[in-house]
PLY file of the C-alpha trace (Angstrom):
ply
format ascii 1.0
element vertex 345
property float x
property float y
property float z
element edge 344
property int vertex1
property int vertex2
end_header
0.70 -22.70 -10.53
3.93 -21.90 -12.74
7.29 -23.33 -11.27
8.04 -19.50 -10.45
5.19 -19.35 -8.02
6.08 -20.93 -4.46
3.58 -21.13 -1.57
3.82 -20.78 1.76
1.04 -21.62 4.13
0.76 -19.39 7.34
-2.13 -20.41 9.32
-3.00 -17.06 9.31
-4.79 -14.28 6.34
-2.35 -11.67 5.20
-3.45 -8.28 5.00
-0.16 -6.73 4.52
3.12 -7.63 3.41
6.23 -5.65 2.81
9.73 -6.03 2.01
12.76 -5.29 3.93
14.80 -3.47 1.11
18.35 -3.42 0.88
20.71 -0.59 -0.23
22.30 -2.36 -3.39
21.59 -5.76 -2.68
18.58 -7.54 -3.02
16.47 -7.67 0.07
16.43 -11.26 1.88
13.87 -10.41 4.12
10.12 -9.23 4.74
7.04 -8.94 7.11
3.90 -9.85 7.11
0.64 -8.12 9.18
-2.38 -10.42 9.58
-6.07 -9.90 10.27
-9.26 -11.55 11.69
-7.55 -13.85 14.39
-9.76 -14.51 17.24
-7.57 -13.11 20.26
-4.85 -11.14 18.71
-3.04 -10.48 15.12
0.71 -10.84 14.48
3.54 -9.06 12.48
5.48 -11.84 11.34
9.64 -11.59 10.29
10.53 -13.38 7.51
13.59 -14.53 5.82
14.92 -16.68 3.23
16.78 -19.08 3.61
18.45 -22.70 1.89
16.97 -26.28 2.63
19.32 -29.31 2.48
18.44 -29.84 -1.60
19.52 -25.94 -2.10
15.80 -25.00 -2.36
15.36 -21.45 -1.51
12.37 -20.88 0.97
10.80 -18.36 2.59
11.27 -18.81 7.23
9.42 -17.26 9.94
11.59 -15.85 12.41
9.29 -14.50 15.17
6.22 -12.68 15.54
4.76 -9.52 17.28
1.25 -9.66 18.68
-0.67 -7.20 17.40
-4.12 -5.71 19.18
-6.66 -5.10 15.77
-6.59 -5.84 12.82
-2.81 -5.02 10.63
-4.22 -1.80 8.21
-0.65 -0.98 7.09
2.87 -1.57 6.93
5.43 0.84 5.86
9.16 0.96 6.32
10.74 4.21 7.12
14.21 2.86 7.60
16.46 0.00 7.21
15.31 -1.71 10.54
12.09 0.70 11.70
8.82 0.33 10.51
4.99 1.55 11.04
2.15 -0.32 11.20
-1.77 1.07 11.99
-4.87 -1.10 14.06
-7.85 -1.33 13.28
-8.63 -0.45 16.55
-7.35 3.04 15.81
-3.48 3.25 17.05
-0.07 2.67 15.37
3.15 1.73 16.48
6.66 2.10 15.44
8.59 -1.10 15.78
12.21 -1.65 15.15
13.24 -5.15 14.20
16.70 -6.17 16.51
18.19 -9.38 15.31
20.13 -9.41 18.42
17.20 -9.18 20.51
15.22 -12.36 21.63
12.38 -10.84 21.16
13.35 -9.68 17.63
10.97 -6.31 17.62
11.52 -3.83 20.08
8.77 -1.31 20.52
9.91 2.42 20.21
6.35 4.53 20.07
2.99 3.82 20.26
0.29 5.95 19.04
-3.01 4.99 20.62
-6.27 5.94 19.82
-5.41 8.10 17.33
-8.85 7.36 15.42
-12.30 7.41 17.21
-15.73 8.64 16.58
-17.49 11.42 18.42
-18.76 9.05 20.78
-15.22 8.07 22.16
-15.87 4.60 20.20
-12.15 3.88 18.84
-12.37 4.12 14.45
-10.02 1.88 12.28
-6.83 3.82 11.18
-7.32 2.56 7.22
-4.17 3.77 6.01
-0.95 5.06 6.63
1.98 6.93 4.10
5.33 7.69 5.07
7.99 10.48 4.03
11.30 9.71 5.59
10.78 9.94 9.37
7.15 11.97 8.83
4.16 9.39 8.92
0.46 10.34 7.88
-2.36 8.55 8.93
-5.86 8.05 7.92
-9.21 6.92 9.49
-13.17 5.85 9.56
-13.50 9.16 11.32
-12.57 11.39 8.74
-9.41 12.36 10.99
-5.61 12.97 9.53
-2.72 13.00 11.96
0.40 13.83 11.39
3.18 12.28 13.33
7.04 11.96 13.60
9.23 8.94 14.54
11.17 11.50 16.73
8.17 12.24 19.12
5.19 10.42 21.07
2.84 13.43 20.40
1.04 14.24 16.83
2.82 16.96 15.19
-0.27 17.98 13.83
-3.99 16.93 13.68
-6.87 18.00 11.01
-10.07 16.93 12.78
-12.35 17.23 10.59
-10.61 16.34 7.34
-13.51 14.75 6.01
-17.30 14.09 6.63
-16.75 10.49 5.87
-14.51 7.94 5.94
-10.61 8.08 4.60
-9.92 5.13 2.74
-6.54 5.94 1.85
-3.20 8.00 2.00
-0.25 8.69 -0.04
3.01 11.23 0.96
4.05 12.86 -2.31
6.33 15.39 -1.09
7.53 15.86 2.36
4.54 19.08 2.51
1.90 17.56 0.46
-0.56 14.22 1.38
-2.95 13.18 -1.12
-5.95 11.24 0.30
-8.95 9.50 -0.63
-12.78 8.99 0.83
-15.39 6.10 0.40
-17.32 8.77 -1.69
-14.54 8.95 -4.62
-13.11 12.14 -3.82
-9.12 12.47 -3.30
-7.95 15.69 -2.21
-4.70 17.31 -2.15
-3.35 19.08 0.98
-0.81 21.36 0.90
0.74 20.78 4.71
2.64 24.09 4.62
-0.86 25.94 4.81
-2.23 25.92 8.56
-5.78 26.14 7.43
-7.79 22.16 7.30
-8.89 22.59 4.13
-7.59 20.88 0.82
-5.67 23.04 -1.76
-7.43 20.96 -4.35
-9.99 18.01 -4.76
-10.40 15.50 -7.54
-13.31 13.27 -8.68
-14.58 11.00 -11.26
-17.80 11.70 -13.44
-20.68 11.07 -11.89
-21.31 8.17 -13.92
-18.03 6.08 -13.60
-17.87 7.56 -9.56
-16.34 5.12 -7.42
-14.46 5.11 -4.36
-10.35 4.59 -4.87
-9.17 1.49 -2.62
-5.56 2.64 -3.15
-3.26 5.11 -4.51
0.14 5.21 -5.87
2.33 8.03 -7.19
5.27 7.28 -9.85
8.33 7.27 -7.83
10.25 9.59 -9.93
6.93 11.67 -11.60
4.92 12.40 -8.20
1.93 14.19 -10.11
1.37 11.06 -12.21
-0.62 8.89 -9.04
-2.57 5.66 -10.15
-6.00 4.88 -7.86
-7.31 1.43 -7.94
-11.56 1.87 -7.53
-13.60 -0.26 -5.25
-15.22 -1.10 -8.82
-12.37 -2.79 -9.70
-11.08 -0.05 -12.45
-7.45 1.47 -12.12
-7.67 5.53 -12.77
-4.42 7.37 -14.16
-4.06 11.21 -13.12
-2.16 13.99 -13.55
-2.45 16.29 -10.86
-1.14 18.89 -12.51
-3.51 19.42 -15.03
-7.02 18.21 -14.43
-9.37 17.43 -11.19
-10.98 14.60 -13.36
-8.81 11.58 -14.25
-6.53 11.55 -17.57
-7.94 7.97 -18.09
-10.03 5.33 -16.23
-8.56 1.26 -17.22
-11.45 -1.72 -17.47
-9.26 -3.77 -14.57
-11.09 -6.28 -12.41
-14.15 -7.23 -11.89
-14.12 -6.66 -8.20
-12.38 -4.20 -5.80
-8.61 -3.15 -5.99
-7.17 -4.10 -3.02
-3.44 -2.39 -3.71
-1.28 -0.89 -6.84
1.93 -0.28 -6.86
4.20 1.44 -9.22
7.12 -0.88 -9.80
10.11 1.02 -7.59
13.10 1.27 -10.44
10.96 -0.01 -13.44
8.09 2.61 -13.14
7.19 1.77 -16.32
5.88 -1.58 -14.70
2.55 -1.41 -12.14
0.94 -3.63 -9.89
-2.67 -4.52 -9.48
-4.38 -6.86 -6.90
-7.74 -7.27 -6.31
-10.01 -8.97 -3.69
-11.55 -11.49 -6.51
-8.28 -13.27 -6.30
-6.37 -11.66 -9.14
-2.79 -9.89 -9.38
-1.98 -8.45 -12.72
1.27 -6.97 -14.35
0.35 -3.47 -16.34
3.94 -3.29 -18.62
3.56 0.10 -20.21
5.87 -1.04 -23.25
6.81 2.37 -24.27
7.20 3.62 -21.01
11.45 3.31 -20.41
11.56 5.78 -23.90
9.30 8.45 -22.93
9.24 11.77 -21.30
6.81 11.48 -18.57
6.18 15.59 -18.04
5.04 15.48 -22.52
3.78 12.06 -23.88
3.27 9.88 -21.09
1.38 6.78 -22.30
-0.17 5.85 -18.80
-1.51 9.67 -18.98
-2.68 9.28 -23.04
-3.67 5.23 -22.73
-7.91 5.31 -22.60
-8.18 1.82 -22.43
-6.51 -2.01 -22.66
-5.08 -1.77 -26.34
-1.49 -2.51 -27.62
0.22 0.37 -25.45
0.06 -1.50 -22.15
0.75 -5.00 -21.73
-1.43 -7.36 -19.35
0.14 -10.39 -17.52
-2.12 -12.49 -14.84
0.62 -13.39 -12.83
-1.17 -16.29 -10.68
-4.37 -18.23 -11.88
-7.31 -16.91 -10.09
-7.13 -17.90 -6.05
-10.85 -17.50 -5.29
-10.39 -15.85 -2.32
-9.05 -11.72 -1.69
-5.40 -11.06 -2.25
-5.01 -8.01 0.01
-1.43 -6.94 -0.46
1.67 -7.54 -2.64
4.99 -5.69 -2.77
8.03 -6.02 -5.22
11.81 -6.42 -5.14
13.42 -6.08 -8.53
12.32 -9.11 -9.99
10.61 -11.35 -6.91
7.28 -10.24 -5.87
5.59 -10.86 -2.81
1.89 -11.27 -2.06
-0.73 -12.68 0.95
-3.87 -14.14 0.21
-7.24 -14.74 2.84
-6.49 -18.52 1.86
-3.96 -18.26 4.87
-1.21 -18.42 2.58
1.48 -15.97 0.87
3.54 -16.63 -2.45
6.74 -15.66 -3.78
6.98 -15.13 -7.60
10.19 -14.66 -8.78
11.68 -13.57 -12.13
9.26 -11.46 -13.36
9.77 -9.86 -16.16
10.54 -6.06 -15.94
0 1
1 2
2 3
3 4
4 5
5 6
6 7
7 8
8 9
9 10
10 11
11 12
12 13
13 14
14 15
15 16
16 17
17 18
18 19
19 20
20 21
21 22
22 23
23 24
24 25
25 26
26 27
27 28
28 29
29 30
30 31
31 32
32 33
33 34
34 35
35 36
36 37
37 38
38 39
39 40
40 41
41 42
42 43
43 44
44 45
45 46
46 47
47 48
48 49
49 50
50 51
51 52
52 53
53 54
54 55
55 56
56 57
57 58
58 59
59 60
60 61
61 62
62 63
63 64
64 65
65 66
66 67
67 68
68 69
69 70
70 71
71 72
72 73
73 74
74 75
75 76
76 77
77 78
78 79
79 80
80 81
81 82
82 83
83 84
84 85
85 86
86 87
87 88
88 89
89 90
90 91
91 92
92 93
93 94
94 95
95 96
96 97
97 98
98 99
99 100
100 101
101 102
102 103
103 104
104 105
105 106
106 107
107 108
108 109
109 110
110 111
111 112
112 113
113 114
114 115
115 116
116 117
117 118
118 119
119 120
120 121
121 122
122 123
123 124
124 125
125 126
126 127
127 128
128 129
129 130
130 131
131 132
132 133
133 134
134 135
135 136
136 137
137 138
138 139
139 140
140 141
141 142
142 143
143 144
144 145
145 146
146 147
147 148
148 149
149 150
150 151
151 152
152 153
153 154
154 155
155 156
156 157
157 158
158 159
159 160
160 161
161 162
162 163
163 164
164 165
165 166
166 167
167 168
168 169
169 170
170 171
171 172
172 173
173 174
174 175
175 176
176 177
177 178
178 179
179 180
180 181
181 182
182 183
183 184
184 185
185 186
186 187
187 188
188 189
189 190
190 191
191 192
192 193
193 194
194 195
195 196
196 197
197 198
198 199
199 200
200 201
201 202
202 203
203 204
204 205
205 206
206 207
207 208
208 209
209 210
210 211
211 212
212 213
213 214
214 215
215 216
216 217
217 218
218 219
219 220
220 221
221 222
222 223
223 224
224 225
225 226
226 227
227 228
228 229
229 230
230 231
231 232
232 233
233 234
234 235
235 236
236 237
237 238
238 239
239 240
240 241
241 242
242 243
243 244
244 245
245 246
246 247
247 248
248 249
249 250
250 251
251 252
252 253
253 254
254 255
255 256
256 257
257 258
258 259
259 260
260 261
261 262
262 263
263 264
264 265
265 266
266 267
267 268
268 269
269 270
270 271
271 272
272 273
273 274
274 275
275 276
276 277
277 278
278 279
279 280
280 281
281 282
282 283
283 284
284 285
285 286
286 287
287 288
288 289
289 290
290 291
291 292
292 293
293 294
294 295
295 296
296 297
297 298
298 299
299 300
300 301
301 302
302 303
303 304
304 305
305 306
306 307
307 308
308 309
309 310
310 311
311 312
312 313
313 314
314 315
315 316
316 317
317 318
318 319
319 320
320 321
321 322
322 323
323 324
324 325
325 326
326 327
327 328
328 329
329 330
330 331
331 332
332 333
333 334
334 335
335 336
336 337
337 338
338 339
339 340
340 341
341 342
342 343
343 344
């Protein structure tokens, strides 16, 4: 691997991993949510730190036990974050350095996913909006919930006839989500009807289920899906219910993408054949996202958007990555995570 590439083994596979961000200074610390442990999972707290030589390294700190599998981690504050079970719950944890125990539980959701049959369903996904969290399930449920209160602000029961894959807050009233048939739909939270204001699909020929989505953090109708055929689908929501353009990507399932946070201009890809790509839109800092956007116009992998394989292929899934200015994060079922630092943005 390059000399910008560090490993860290963790005894453990990483489905999640997230970074504690900063205000203005670059963020020092991160967690990490595991999955398929034999008795329990653990959210892990992680900091850098400096070895005797002046090496730079990433330390655990503590752990959380964790009942399921880790779905999802998302911060909603400087010290507070979310994280959803397979198993069907979600809790809010706040991480207290003073504490001994490090996390300190505030609210737990439980079995806020479950089939007909009272059988509990995996919560898939979850998407915050300041203090507002949305979650997703196998049962085709969306429930809305605050940090403020134990109860579900709001539940749509039958959202869909199949599972939720994924979710994705893109104002504080509207959720966009996606189902293991490849349709996302829009809902418009403001309306107290359960039905979407609007639904998008692919053809029927290049139909495929999106793994993840991700909306440009300053262009919220411009949302990238990563399919569970490996492509990566640009839309506009404003415009069209069928994709402005669908990429050639990997050859296997997207397992995240992610908009780069201040560098939109950069995304993300990861994928469960072992791969995690840089998309550098080369044009993108000098345009006009709402009349010539080249992720909207691009059609395919030509000279308007730069590829990088950031890691040689790992040969076994890479399930999550996040990104801090210029040091990216990422966990790997090898029971390991990397750091990669000075990318290029």
């Amino acid at each position: 691997m390059s000399e910008n590439i560090q490993g860290t083994f963790t005894s453990e596979k990483i489905s999640k991993i997230r970074w504690n961000r900063q205000d203005f200074t670059e963020a020092n610390s991160f967690v990490t949510g595991s999955w398929d442990n034999n008795l329990f999972n653990r959210i892990t707290y992680w900091v850098f730190r400096k070895s005797e030589d002046a090496e730079i390294y990433p330390a655990p700190v503590n752990f959380y036990p964790f009942v399921g599998d880790v779905t999802e981690i998302q911060f909603i504050s400087k010290y507070c974050f979310v994280a959803s079970s397979s198993v069907g719950s979600a809790k809010l944890l706040q991480i207290d350095e003073n504490s001994g125990n490090l996390f300190k539980e505030l609210t737990t959701w439980d079995n806020i996913h479950y089939f007909s049959t009272g059988e509990s369903a995996s919560c898939t996904a979850l998407s915050t909006f300041n203090q507002d969290i949305a979650t997703v399930g196998e049962d085709g449920r969306i429930n809305l919930l605050t940090a403020q209160q134990k109860d579900p602000v709001r539940i749509i029961e039958n959202a869909d006839s199949c599972s939720l894959l994924c979710i994705d807050f893109l104002r504080h009233n509207e959720i966009l989500t996606s189902n293991t048939r490849g349709h996302m739909k829009l809902w418009d939270l403001r309306n107290d009807q359960d039905t979407p204001a609007t639904t998008f699909m692919l053809p029927d020929q290049l139909k495929t289920e999106a793994t993840d989505i991700a909306h440009h953090p300053t262009q919220r109708h411009i949302v990238a899906a990563g399919g569970g055929d490996g492509s990566l689908s640009v839309w506009d929501l404003r415009q069209s219910t069928h994709p402005i353009s669908q990429l050639l990507a990997h050859s296997q399932a997207v397992s995240e993408v992610m908009f780069h946070p201040d560098r939109p201009n950069n995304l993300f890809t990861c994928s469960i054949n072992g791969e995690l790509w840089h998309w550098n839109n080369v044009h993108g800092s000098k345009l006009n996202f709402d009349n010539d956007s080249h992720w909207l116009a691009t059609r395919g992998i030509d000279a308007k958007v730069n590829i990088t394989e950031l890691c040689g292929p790992l040969h076994k899934p890479i399930n999550s990555f996040d990104i801090d200015r210029s040091t990216l994060l990422f966990g790997c079922d090898n029971e390991a995570m990397y750091t990669i630092k000075n990318i290029i943005v």
